[in-house]
C-alpha positions as CSV (number, residue, x, y, z in Angstrom):
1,X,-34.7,-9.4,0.9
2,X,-32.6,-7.7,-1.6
3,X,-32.1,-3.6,-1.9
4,X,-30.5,-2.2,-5.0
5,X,-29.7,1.5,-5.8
6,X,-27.2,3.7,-8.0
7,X,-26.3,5.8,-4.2
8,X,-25.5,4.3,-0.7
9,X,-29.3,2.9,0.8
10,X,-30.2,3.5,-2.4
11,X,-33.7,1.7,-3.4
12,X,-34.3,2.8,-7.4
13,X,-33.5,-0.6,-8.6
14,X,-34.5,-2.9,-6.1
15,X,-37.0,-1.8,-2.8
16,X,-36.3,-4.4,-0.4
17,X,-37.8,-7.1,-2.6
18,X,-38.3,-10.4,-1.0
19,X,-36.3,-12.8,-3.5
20,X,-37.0,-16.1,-1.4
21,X,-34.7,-18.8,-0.3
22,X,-32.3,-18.6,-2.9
23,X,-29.0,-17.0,-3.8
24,X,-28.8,-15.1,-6.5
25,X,-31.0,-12.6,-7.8
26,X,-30.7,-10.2,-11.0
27,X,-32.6,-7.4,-12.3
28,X,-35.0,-7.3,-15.0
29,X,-33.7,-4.6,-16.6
30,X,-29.7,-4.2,-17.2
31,X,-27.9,-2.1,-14.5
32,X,-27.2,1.2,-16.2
33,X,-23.1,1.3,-18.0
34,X,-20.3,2.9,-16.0
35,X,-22.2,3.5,-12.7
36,X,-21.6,2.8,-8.7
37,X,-24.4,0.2,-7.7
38,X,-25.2,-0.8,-4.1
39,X,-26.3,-3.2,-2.8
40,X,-27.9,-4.4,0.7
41,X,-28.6,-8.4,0.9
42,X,-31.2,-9.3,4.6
43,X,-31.8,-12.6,5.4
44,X,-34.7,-13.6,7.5
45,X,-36.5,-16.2,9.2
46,X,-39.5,-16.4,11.8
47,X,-37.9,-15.1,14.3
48,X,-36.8,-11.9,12.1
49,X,-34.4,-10.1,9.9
50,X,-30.7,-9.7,10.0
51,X,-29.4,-6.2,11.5
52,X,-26.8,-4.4,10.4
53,X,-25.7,-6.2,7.4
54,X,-22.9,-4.5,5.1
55,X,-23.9,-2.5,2.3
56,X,-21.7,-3.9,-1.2
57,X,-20.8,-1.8,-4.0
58,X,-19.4,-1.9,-7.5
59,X,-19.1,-0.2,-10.2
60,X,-20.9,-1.3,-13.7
61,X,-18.3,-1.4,-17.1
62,X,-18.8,1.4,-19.8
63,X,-20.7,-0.1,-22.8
64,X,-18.6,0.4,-25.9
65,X,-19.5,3.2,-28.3
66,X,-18.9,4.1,-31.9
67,X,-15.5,6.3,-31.9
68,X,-15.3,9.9,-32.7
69,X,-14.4,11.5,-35.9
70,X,-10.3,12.1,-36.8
71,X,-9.1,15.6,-38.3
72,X,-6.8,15.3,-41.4
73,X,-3.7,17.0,-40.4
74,X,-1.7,16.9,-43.6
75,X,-2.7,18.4,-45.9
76,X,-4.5,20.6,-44.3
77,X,-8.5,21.8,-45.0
78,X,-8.1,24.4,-47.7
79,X,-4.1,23.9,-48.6
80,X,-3.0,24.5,-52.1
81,X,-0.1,23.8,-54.5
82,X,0.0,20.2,-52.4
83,X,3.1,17.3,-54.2
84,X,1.0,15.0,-56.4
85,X,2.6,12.2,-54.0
86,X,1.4,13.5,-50.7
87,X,0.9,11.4,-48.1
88,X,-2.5,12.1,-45.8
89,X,-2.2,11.9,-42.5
90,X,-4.5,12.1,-40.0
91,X,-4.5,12.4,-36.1
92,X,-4.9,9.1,-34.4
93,X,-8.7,8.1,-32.5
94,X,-8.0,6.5,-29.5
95,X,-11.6,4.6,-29.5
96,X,-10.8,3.5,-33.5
97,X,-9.7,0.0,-34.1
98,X,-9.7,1.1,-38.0
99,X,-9.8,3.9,-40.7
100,X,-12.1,3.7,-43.6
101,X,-11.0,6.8,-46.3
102,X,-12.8,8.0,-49.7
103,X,-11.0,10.2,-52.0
104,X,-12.9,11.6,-55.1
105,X,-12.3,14.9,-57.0
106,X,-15.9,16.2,-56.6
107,X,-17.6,16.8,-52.9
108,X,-18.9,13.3,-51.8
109,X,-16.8,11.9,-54.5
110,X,-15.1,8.2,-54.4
111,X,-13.7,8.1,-57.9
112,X,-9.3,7.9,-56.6
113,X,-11.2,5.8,-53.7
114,X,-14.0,4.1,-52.4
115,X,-14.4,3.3,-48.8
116,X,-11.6,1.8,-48.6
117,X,-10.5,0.2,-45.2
118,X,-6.5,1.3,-44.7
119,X,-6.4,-0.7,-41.2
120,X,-5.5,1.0,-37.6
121,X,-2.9,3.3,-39.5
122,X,-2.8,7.0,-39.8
123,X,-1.3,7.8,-43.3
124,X,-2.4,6.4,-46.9
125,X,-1.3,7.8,-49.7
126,X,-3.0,6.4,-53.2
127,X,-0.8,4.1,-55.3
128,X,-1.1,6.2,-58.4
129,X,-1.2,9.5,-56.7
130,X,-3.0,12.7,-57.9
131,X,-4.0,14.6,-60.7
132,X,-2.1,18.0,-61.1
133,X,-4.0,21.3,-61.0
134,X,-7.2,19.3,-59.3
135,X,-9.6,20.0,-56.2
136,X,-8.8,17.0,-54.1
137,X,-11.9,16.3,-51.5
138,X,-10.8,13.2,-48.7
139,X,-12.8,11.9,-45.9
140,X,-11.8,9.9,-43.0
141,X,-14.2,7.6,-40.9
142,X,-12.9,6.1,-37.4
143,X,-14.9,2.6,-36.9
144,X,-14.4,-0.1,-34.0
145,X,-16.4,-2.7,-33.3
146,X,-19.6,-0.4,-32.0
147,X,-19.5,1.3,-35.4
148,X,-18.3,4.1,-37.3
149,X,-18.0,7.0,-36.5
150,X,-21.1,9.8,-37.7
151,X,-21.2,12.6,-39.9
152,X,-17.3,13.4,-40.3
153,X,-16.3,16.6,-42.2
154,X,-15.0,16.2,-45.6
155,X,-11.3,18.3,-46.4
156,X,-10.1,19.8,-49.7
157,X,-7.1,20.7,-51.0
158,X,-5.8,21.5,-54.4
159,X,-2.9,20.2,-56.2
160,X,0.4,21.5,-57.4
161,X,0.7,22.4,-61.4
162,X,3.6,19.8,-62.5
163,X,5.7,21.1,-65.5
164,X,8.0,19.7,-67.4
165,X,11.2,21.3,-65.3
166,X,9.9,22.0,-61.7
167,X,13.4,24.2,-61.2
168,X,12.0,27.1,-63.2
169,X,14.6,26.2,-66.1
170,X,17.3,28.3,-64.2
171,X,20.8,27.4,-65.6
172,X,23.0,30.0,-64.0
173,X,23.3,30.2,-60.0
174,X,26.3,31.8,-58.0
175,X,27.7,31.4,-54.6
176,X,30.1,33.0,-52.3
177,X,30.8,30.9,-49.2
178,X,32.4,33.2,-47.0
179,X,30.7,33.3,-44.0
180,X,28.8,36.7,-44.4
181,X,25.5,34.7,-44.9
182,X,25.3,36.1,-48.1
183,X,25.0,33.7,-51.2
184,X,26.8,31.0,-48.3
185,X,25.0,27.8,-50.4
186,X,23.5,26.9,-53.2
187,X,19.7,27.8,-53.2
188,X,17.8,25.5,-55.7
189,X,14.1,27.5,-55.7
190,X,11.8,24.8,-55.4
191,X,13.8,21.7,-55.4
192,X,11.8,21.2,-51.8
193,X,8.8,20.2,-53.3
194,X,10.8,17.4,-55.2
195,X,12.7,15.5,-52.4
196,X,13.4,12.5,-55.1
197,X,16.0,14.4,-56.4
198,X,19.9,14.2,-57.5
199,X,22.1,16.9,-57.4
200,X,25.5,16.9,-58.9
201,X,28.6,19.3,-59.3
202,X,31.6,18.8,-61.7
203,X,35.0,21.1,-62.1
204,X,35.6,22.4,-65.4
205,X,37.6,19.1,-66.2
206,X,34.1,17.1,-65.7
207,X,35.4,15.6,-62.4
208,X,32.4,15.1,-59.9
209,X,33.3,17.1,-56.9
210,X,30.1,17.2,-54.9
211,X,26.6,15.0,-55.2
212,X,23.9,14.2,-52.7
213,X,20.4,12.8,-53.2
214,X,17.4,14.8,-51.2
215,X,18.7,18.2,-51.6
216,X,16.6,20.7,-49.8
217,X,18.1,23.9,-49.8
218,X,18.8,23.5,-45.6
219,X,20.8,20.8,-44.4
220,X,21.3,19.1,-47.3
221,X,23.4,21.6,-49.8
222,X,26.1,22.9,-51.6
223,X,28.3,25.0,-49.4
224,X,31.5,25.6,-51.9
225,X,32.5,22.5,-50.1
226,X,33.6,18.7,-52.5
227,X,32.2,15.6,-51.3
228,X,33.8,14.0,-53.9
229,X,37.6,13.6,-55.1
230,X,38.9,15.9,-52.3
231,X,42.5,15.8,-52.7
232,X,42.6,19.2,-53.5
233,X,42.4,21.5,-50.5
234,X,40.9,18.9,-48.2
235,X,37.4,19.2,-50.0
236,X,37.1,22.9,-50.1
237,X,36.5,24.1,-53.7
238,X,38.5,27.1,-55.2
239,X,37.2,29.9,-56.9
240,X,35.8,28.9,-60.5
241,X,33.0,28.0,-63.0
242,X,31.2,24.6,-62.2
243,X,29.2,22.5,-63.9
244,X,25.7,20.7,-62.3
245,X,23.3,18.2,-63.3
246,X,19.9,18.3,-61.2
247,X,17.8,15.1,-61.6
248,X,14.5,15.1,-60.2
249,X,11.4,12.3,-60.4
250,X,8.4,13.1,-59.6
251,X,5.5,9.7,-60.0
252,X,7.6,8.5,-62.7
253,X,8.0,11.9,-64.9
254,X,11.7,12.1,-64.9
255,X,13.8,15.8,-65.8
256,X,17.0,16.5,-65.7
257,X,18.4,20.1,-65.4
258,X,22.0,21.1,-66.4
259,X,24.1,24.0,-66.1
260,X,26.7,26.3,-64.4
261,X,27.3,27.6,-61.0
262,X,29.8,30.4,-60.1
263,X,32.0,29.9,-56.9
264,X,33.6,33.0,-56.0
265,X,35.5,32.9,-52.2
């Protein structure tokens, strides 16, 4: 005879059902997922039943389910003035074997792309880009092998207007590196939003004195200090007029910025 329940002496599965001479026995119905069963097995014969047999437990698996929904955390819902290369990223699903995204420029839409299955990553970013000036909508479904996930939230976020010289056509900077933190580098306004850039300095002889690629106006910037020929004063620039050259590329539209920059120590 063979008692089955979900606590110890437990009977709501199996009362003491007489399963015969044999030696095995399983439900009609599926135990219930992720659950403590116990179980209590009598033998009997004419003369009578077992006493005090040992009660056996385990504990069922949990049944695989369709994984939640992931939250876009870059850009963010609502963002504006966002790179027309911009990568979205998204925070990872532990339950997700795989992301499914659909970009469009209307609510709902799939027109940059449709469904598409990126894999178990966390970032896409679409081969052509975006569209300047444009309402950006992007949604991200989790899936694994129960499904996908339901009813995730869609995000928006507008684009960045691209002109034709995204350093505001400034020609004339100045600098005075001495430690006050006043004027102490180079401030490029908005070169941050272009990291492929070039930035180069030249002496009034057209010598290159100082060039780095990835300026960003923080650690990567002109200090009054050469990177280049530095014969002269162990790298650090006197007093003068320099020339620069600023290149920047931004999915493939290419400018180039020149003028002059005013060290004064």
């Amino acid at each position: 005879r063979i008692s089955i329940g979900t606590i110890s002496g437990g009977i709501d599965i199996t009362d003491n059902l007489d399963v015969g001479n044999v030696t095995s026995y399983s439900p009609p119905s599926d135990f219930p997922e992720d659950t403590a069963i116990y179980v209590s097995v009598t033998p009997y014969n004419e003369a009578g039943e077992a006493t005090t047999c040992s009660e056996e437990q385990f504990t069922t698996e949990k049944l695989l389910e369709a994984p939640p929904c992931a939250q876009l955390i870059s850009p963010i819902d609502g963002e504006s003035d966002v790179a027309l290369n911009a990568i979205l990223q998204w925070d990872a699903v532990t339950e997700a074997t795989g992301y499914r995204i659909s970009i469009g420029t209307i609510s709902g839409g799939i027109d940059i792309t449709d469904n598409l299955d990126v894999g178990n990553v966390t970032t896409y970013s679409p081969p052509s880009g975006f569209s300047e000036d444009t309402t950006i909508y992007v949604r991200v479904t989790p899936y694994n092998d129960a499904g996908e996930a339901a009813n995730c939230s869609e995000v928006q976020f507008t684009t960045e207007v691209f002109t034709d010289n995204p350093i505001m056509g400034t020609t004339q900077y100045g600098i005075s590196p001495n430690g006050d933190s006043i004027n102490d580098f180079w401030v490029i306004e908005g070169i941050e939003n272009y990291p492929d850039n070039m930035v180069a300095v030249f002496n009034r002889w057209g010598d290159m004195v100082f060039q780095v690629q990835g300026y960003d106006n923080q650690g990567v910037s002109f200090h009054g200090i050469a990177n280049k020929n530095t014969v002269m004063g162990g790298g650090k620039l006197p007093s003068g007029t320099y020339f620069f050259k600023i290149d920047i590329n931004s999915l493939g539209n290419s400018t180039t910025t020149k003028g002059f920059i005013v060290l004064k120590r």
